[in-house]
C-alpha positions in Angstrom: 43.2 74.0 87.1 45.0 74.7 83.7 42.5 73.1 81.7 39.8 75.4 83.2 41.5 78.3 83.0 42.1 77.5 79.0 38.4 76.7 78.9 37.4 79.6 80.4 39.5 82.0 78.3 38.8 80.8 74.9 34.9 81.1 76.1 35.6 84.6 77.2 37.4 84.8 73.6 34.7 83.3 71.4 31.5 85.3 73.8 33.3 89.0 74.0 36.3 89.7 71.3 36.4 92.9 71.8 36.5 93.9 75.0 40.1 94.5 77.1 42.7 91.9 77.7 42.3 93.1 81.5 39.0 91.1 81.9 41.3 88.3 82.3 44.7 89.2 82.2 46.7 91.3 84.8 48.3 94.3 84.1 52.0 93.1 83.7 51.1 90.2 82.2 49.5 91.9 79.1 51.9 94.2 79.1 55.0 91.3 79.2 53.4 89.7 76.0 52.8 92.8 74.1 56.6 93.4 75.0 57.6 89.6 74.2 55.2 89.7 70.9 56.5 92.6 69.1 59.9 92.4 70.9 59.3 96.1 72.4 60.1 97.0 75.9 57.7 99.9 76.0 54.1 99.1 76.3 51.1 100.7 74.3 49.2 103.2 76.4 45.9 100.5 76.0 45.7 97.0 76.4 45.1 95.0 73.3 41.8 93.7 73.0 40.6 89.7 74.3 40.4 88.5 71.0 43.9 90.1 69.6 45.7 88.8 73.4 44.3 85.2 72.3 45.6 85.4 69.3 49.5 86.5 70.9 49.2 83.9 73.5 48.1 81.4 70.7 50.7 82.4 68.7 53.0 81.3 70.8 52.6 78.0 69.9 50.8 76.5 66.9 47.7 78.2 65.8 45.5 77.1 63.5 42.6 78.9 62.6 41.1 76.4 60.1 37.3 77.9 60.4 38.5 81.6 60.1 36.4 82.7 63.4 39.9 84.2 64.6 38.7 82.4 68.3 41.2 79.6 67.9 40.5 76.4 69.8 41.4 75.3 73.8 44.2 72.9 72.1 46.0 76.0 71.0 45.9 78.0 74.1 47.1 74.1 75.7 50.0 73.6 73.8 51.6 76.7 75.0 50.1 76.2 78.7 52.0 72.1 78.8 55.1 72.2 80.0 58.4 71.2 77.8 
């Protein structure tokens, strides 16, 4: 179930950047890693976009961009979904 949620969001990623985090994520939970991210209690009024959520849930663990398309890779998003 993991792995196809992983899949599914970097697809989501790579097809529509810009759209709203809120295609995918719930309200709180954007909100909690905006808060986590820039280590600010107090949310912005609008949800980041897909693309720049990816990148804060990527950036949780290692991300490497080595191609520069910003859409990271489903080992990135994996690394911070594994437990330990």
């Amino acid at each position: 179930m993991v792995a196809w949620r992983i899949f599914h969001l970097t697809k989501l990623g790579r097809e529509t950047p810009e759209v709203p985090c809120t295609v995918y994520f719930e309200e709180i939970e954007w909100q909690a890693l905006v808060g986590f991210i820039r280590k600010d209690p107090v949310a912005p009024p609008q949800p980041p976009s897909l693309r720049d959520a990816l990148r804060m849930v990527a950036s949780l663990a290692v991300f490497w961009d080595a191609r520069g398309t910003g859409a990271g890779h489903p080992n990135d998003l994996a690394r911070v979904a594994a437990p330990g």
